[in-house]
Structure formats: structure tokens, C-alpha cells
PDB file of N, CA, C and O in Angstrom:
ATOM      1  N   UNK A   1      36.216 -41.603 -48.404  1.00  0.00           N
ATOM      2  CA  UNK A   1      35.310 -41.803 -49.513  1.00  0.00           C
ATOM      3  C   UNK A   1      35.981 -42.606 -50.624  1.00  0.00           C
ATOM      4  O   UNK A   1      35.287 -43.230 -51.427  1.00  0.00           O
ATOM      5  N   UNK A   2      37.278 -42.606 -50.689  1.00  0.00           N
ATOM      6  CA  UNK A   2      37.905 -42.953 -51.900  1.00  0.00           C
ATOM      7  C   UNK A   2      38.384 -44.215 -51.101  1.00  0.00           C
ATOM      8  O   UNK A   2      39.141 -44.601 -51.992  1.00  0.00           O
ATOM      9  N   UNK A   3      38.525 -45.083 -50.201  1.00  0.00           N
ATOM     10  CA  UNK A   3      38.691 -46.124 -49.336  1.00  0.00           C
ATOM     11  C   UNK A   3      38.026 -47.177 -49.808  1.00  0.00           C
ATOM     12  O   UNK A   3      38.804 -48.130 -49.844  1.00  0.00           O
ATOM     13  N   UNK A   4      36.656 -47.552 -50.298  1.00  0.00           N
ATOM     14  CA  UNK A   4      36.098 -48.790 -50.872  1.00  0.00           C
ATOM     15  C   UNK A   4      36.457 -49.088 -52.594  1.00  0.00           C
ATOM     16  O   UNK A   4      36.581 -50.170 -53.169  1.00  0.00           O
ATOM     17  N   UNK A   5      36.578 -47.500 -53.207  1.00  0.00           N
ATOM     18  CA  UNK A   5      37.121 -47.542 -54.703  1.00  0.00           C
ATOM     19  C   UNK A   5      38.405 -48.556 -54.502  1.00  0.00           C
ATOM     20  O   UNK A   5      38.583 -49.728 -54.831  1.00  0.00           O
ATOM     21  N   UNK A   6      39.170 -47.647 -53.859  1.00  0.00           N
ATOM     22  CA  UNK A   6      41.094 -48.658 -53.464  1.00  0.00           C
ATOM     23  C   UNK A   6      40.709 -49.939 -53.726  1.00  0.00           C
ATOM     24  O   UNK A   6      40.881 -50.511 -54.802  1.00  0.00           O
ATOM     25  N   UNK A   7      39.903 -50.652 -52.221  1.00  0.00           N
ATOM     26  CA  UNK A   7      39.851 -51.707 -52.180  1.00  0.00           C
ATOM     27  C   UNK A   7      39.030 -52.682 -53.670  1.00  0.00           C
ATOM     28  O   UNK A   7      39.262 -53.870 -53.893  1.00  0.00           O
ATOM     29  N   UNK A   8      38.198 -51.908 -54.405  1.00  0.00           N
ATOM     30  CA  UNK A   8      37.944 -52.751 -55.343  1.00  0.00           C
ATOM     31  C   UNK A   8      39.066 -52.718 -56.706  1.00  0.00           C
ATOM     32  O   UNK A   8      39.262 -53.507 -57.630  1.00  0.00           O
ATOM     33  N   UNK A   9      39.557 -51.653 -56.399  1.00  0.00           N
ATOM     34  CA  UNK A   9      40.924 -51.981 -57.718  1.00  0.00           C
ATOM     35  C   UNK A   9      41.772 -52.855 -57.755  1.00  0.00           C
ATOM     36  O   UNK A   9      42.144 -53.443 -58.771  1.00  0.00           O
ATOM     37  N   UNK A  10      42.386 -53.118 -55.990  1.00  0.00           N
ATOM     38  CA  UNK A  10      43.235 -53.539 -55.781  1.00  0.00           C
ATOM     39  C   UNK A  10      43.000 -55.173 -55.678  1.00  0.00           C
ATOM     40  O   UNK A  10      43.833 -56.060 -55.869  1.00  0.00           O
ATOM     41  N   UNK A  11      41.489 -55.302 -55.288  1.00  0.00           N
ATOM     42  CA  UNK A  11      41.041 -56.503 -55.571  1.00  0.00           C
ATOM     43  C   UNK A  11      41.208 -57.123 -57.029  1.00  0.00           C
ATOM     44  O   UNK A  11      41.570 -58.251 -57.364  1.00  0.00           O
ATOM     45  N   UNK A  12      40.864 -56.125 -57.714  1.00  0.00           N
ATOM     46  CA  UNK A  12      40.654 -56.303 -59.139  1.00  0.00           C
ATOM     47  C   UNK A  12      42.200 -56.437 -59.997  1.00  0.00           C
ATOM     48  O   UNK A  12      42.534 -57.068 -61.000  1.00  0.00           O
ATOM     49  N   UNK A  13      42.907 -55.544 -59.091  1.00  0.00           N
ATOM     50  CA  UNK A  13      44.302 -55.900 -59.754  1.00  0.00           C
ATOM     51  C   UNK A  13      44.877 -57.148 -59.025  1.00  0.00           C
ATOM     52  O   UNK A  13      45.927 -57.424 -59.605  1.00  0.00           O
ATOM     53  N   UNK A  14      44.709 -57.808 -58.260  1.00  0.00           N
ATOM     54  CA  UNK A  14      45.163 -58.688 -57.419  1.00  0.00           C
ATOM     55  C   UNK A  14      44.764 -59.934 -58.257  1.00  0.00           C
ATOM     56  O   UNK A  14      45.683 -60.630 -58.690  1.00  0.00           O
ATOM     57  N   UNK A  15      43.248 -60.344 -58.574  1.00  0.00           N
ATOM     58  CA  UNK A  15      42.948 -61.608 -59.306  1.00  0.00           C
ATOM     59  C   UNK A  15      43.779 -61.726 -60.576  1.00  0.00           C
ATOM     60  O   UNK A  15      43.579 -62.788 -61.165  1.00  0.00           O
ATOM     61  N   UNK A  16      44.526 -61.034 -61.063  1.00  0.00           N
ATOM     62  CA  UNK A  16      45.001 -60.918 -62.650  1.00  0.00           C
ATOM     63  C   UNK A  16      46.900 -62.085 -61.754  1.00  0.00           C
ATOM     64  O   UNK A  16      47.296 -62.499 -60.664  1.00  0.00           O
ATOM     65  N   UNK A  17      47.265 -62.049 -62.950  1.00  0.00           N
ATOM     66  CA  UNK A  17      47.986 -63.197 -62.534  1.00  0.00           C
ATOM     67  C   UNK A  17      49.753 -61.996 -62.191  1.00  0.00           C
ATOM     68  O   UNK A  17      50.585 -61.449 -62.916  1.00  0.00           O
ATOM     69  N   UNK A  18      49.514 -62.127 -60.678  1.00  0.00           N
ATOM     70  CA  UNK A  18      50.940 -60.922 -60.291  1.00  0.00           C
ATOM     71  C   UNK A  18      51.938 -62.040 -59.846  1.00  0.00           C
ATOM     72  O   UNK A  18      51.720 -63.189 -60.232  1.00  0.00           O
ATOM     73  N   UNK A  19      52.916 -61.797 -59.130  1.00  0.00           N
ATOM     74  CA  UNK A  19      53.816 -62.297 -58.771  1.00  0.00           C
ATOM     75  C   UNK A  19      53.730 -62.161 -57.247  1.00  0.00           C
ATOM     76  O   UNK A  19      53.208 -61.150 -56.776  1.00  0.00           O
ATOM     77  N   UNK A  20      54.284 -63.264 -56.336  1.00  0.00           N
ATOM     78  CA  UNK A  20      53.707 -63.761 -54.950  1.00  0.00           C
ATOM     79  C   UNK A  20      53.898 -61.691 -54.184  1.00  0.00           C
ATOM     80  O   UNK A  20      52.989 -60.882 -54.001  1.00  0.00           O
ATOM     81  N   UNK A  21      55.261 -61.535 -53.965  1.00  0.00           N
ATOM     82  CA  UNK A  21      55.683 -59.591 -53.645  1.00  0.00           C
ATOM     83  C   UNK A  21      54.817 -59.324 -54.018  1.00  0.00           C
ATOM     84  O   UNK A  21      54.149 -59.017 -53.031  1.00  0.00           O
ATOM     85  N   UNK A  22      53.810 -59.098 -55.504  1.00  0.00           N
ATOM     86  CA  UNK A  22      53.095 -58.045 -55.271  1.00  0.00           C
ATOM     87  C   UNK A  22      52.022 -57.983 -54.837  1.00  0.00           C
ATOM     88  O   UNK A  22      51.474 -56.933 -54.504  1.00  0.00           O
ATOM     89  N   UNK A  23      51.402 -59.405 -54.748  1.00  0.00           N
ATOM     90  CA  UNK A  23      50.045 -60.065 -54.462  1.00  0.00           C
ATOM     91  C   UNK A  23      50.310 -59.627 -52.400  1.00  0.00           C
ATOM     92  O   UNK A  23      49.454 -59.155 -51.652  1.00  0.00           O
ATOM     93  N   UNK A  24      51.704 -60.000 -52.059  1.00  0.00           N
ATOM     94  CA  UNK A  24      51.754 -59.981 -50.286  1.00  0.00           C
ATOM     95  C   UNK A  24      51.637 -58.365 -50.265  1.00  0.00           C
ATOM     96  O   UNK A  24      51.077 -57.880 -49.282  1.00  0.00           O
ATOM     97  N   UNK A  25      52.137 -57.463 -51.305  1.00  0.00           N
ATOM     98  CA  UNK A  25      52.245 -55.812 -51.263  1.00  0.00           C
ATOM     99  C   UNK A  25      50.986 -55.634 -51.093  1.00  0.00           C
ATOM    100  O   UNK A  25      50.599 -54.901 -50.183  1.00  0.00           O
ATOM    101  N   UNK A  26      49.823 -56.471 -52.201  1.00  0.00           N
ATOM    102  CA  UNK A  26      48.608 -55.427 -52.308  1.00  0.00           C
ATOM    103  C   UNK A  26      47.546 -55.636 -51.030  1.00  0.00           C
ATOM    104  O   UNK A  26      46.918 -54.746 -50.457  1.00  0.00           O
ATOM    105  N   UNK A  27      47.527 -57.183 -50.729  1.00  0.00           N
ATOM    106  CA  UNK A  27      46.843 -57.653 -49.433  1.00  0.00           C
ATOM    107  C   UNK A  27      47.146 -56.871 -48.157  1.00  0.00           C
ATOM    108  O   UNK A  27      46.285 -56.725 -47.289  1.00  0.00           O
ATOM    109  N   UNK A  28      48.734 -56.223 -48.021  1.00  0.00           N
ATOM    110  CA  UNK A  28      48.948 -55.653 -47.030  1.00  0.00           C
ATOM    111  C   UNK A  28      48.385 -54.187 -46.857  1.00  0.00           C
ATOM    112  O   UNK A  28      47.964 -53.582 -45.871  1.00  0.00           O
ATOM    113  N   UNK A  29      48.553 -53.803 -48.342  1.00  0.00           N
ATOM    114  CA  UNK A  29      47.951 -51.999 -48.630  1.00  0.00           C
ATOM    115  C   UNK A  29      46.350 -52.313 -48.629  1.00  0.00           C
ATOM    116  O   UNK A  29      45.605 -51.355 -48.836  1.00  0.00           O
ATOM    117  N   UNK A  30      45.918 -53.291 -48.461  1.00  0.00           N
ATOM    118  CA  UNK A  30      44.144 -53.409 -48.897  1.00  0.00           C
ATOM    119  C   UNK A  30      43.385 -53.225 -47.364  1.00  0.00           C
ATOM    120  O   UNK A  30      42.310 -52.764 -46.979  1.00  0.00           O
ATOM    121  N   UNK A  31      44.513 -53.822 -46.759  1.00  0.00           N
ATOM    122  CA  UNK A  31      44.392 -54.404 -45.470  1.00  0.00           C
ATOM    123  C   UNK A  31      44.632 -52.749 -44.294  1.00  0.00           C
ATOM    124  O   UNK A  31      44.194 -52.578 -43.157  1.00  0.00           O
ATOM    125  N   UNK A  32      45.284 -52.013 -44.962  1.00  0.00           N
ATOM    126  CA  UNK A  32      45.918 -51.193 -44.246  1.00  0.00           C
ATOM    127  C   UNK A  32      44.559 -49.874 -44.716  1.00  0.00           C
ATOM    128  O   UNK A  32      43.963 -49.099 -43.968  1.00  0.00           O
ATOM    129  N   UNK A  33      44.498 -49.970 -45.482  1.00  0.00           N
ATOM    130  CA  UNK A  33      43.420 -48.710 -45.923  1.00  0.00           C
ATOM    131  C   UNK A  33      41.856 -49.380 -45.515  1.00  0.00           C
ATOM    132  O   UNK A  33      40.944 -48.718 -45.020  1.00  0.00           O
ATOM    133  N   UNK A  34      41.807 -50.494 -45.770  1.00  0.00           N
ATOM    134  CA  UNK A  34      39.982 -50.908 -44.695  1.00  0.00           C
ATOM    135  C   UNK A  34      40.546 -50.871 -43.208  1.00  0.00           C
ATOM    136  O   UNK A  34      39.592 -51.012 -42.443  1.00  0.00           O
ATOM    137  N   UNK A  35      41.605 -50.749 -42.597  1.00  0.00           N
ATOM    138  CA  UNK A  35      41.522 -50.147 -41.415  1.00  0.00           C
ATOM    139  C   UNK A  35      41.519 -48.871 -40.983  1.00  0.00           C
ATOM    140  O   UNK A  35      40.958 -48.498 -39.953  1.00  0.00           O
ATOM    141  N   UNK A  36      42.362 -47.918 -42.019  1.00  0.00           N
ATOM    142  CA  UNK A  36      41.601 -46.716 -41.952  1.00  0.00           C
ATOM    143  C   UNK A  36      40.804 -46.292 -41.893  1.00  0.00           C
ATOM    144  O   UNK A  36      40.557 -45.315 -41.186  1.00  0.00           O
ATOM    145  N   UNK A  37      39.783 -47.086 -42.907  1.00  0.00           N
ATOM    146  CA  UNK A  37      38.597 -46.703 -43.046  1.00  0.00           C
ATOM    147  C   UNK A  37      37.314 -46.527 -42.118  1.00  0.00           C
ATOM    148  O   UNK A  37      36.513 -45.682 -41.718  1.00  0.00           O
ATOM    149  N   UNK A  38      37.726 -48.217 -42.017  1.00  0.00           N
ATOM    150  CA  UNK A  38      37.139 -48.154 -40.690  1.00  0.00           C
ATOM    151  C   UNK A  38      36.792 -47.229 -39.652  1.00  0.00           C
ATOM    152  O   UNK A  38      35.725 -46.684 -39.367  1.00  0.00           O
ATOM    153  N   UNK A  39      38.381 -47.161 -38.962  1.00  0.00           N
ATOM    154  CA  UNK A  39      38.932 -46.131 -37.555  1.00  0.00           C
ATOM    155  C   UNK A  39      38.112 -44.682 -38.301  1.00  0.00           C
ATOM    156  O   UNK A  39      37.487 -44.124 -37.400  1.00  0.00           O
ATOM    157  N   UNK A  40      37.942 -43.946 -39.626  1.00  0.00           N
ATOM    158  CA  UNK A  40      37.531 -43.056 -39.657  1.00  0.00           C
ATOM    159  C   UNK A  40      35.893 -42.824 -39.761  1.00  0.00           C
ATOM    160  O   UNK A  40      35.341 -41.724 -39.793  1.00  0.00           O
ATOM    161  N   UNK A  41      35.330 -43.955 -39.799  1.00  0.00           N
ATOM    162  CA  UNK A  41      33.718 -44.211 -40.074  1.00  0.00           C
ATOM    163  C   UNK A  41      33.828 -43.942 -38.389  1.00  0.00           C
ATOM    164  O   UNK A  41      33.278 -42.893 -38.055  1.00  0.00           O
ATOM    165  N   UNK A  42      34.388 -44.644 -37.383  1.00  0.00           N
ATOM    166  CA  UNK A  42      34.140 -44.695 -36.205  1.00  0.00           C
ATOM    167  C   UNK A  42      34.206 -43.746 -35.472  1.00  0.00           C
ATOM    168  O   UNK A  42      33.379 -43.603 -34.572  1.00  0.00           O
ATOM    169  N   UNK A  43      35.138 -42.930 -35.667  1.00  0.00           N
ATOM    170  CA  UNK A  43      35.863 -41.482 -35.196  1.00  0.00           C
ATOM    171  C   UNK A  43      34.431 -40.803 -35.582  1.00  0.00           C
ATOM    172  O   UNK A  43      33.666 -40.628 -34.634  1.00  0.00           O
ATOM    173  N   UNK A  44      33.920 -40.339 -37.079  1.00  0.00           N
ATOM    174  CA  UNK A  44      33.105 -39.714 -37.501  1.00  0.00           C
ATOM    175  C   UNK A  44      31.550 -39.984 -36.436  1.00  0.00           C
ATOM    176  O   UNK A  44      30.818 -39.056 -36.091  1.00  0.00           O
ATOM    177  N   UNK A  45      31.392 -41.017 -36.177  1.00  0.00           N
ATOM    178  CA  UNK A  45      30.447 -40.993 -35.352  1.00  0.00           C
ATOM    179  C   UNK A  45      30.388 -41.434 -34.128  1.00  0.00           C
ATOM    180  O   UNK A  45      29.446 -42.142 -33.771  1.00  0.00           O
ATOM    181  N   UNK A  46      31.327 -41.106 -33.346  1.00  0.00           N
ATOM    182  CA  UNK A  46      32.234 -41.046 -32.178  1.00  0.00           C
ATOM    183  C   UNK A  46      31.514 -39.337 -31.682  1.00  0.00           C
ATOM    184  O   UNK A  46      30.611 -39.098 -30.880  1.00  0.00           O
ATOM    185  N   UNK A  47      32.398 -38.319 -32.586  1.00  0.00           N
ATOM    186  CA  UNK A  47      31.974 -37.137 -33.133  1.00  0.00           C
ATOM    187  C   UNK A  47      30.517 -36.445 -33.238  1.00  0.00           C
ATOM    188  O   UNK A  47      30.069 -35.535 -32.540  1.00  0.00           O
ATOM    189  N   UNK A  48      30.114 -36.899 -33.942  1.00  0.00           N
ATOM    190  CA  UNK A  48      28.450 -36.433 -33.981  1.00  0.00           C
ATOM    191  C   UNK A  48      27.905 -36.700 -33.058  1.00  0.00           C
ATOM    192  O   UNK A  48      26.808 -36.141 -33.026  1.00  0.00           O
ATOM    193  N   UNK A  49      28.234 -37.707 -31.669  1.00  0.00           N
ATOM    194  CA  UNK A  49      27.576 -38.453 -31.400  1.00  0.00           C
ATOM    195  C   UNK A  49      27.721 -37.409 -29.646  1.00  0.00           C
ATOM    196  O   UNK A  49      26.892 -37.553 -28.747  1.00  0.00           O
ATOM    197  N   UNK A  50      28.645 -36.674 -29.572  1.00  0.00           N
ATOM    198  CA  UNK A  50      30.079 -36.288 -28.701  1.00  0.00           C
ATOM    199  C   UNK A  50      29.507 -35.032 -28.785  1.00  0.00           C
ATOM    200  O   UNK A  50      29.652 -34.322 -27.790  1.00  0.00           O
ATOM    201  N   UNK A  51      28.629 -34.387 -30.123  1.00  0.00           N
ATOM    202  CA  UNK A  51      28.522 -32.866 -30.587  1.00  0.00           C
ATOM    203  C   UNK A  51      27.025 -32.651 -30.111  1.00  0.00           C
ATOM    204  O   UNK A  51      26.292 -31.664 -30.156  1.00  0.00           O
ATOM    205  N   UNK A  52      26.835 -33.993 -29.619  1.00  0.00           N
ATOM    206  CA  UNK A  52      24.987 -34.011 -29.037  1.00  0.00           C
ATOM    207  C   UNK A  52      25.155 -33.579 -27.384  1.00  0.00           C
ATOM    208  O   UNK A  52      24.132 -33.202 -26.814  1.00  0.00           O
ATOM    209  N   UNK A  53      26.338 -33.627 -26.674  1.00  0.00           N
ATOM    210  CA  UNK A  53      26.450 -33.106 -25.768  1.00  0.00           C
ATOM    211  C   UNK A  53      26.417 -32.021 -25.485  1.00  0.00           C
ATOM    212  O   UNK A  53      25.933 -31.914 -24.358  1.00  0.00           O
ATOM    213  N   UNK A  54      26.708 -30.989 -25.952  1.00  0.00           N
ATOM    214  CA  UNK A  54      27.305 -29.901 -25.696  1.00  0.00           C
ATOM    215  C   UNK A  54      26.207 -28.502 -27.324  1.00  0.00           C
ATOM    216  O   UNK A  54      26.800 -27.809 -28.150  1.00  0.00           O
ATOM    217  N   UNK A  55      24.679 -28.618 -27.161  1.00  0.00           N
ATOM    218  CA  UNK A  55      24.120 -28.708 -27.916  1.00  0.00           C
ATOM    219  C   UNK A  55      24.432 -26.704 -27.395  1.00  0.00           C
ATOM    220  O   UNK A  55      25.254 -26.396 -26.532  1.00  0.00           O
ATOM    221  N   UNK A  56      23.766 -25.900 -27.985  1.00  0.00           N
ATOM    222  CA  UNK A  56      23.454 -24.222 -28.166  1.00  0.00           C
ATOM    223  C   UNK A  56      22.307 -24.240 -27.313  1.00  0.00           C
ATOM    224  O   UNK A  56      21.781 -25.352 -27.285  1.00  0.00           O
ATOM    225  N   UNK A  57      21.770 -23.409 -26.638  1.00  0.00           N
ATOM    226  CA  UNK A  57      20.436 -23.421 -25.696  1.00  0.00           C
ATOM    227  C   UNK A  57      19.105 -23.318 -26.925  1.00  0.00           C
ATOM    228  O   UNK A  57      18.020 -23.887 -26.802  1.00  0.00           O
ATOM    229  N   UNK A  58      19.487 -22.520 -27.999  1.00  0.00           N
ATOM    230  CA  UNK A  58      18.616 -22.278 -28.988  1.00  0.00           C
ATOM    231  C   UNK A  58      18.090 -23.830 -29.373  1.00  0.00           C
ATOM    232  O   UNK A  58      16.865 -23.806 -29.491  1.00  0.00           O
ATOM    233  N   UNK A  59      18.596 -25.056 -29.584  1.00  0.00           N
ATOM    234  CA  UNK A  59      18.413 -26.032 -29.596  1.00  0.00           C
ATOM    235  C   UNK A  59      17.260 -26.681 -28.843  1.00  0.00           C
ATOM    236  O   UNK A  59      16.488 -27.457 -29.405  1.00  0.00           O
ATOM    237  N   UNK A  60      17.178 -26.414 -27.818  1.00  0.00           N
ATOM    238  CA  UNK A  60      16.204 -26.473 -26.718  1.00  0.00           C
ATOM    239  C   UNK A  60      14.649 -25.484 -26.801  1.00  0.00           C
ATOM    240  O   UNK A  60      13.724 -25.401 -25.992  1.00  0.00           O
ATOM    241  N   UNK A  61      14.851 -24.872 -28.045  1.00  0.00           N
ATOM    242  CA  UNK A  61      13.570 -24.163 -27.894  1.00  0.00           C
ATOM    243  C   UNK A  61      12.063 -24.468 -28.642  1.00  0.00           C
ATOM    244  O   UNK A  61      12.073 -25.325 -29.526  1.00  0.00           O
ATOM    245  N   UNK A  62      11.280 -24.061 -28.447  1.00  0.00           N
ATOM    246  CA  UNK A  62      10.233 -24.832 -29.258  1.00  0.00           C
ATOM    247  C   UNK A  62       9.880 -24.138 -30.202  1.00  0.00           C
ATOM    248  O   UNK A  62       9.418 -23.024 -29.954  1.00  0.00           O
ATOM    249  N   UNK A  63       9.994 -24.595 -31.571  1.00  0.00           N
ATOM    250  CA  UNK A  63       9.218 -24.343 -32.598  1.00  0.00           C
ATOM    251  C   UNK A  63       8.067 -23.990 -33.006  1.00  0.00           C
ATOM    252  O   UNK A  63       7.389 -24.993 -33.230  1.00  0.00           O
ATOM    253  N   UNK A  64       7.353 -22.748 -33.273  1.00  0.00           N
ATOM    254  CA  UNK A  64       5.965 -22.316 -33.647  1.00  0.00           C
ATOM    255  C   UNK A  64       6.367 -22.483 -34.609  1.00  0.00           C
ATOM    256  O   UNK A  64       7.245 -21.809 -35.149  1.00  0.00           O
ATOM    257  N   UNK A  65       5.508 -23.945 -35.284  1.00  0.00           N
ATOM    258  CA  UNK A  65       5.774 -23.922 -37.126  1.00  0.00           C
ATOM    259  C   UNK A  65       4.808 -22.946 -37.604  1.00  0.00           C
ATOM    260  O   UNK A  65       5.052 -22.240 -38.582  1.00  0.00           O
ATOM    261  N   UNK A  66       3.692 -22.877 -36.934  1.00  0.00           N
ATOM    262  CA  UNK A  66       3.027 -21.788 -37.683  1.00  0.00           C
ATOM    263  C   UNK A  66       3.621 -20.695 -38.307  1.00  0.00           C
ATOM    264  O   UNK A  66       3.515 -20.185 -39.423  1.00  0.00           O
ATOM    265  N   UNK A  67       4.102 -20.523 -37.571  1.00  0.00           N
ATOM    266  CA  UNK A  67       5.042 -18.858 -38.436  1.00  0.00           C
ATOM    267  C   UNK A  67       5.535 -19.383 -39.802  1.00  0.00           C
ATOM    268  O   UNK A  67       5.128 -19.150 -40.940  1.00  0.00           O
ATOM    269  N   UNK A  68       6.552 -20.173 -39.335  1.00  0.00           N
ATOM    270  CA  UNK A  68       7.315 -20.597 -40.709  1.00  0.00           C
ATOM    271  C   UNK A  68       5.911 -21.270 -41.913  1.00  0.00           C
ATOM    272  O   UNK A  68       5.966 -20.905 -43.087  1.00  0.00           O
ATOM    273  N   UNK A  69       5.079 -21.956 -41.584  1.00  0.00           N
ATOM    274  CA  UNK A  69       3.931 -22.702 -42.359  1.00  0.00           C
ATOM    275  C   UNK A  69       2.731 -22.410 -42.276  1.00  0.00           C
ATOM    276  O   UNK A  69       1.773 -22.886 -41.667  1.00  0.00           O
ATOM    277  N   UNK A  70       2.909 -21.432 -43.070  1.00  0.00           N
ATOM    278  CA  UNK A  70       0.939 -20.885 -43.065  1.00  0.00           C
ATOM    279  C   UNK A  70      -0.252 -21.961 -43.008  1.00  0.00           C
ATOM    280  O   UNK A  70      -1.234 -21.899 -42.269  1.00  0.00           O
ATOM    281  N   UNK A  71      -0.061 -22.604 -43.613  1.00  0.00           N
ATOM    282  CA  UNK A  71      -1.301 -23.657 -43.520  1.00  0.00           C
ATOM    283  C   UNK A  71      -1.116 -24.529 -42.730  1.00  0.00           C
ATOM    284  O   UNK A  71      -0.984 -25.594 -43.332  1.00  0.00           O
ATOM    285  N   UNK A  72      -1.048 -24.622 -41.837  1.00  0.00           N
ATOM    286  CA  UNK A  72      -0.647 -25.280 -40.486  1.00  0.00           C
ATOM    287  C   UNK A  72      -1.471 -25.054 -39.533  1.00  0.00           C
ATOM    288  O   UNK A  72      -1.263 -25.521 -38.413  1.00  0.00           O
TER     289      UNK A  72
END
């Protein structure tokens, strides 16, 4: 969650006038955390996706909304 904040600071500290080290430091740390980010957006729905397999039988049952919704 805190992965796109980084990248706009570091953007933001990067345009200001640094020295070549810190400008190659921050491109490399900018670079290194949108691949995290990434790999963890992917993992996350890798996951959910993985948790649809292996569902509870209750899952499978049918809903009488009536009960729950009187005016139905």
C-alpha cells in the first residue's frame, strides 16, 4: 500500500537538482520497490484466485433469500 506513495516521493525527490550517486541510488530503490509491488499485486491474486479451489461445501448451497428478506 505504501509502494506507489515511495515511488512518487522519490520521483519527486529525484527532479530537484541531486548529484549523479544519488539520482543512480534513487532510480535503483524506485525500481526495486515497483517490483515488489508488483510480485505482491500478483501473488495477492494468484491467492484469491487458488482459494476458489478448495471452496467449504456450505458454499455450494442455495440461498432462500426469503428468510433473510421479507419482502421478497
Amino acid at each position: 500500500m505504501f509502494a506507489p506513495i515511495c515511488e512518487v516521493l522519490i520521483g519527486w525527490i529525484g527532479m530537484g537538482d541531486v548529484g549523479d550517486d544519488v539520482g543512480a541510488t534513487l532510480t535503483f530503490l524506485g525500481l526495486v520497490i515497483a517490483l515488489a509491488y508488483i510480485a505482491a499485486r500478483i501473488m495477492l491474486l494468484v491467492l484469491a484466485f487458488n482459494s476458489l479451489r478448495s471452496l467449504p461445501p456450505g458454499a455450494y448451497e442455495t440461498v432462500s433469500w426469503t428468510n433473510y428478506i421479507l419482502h421478497l
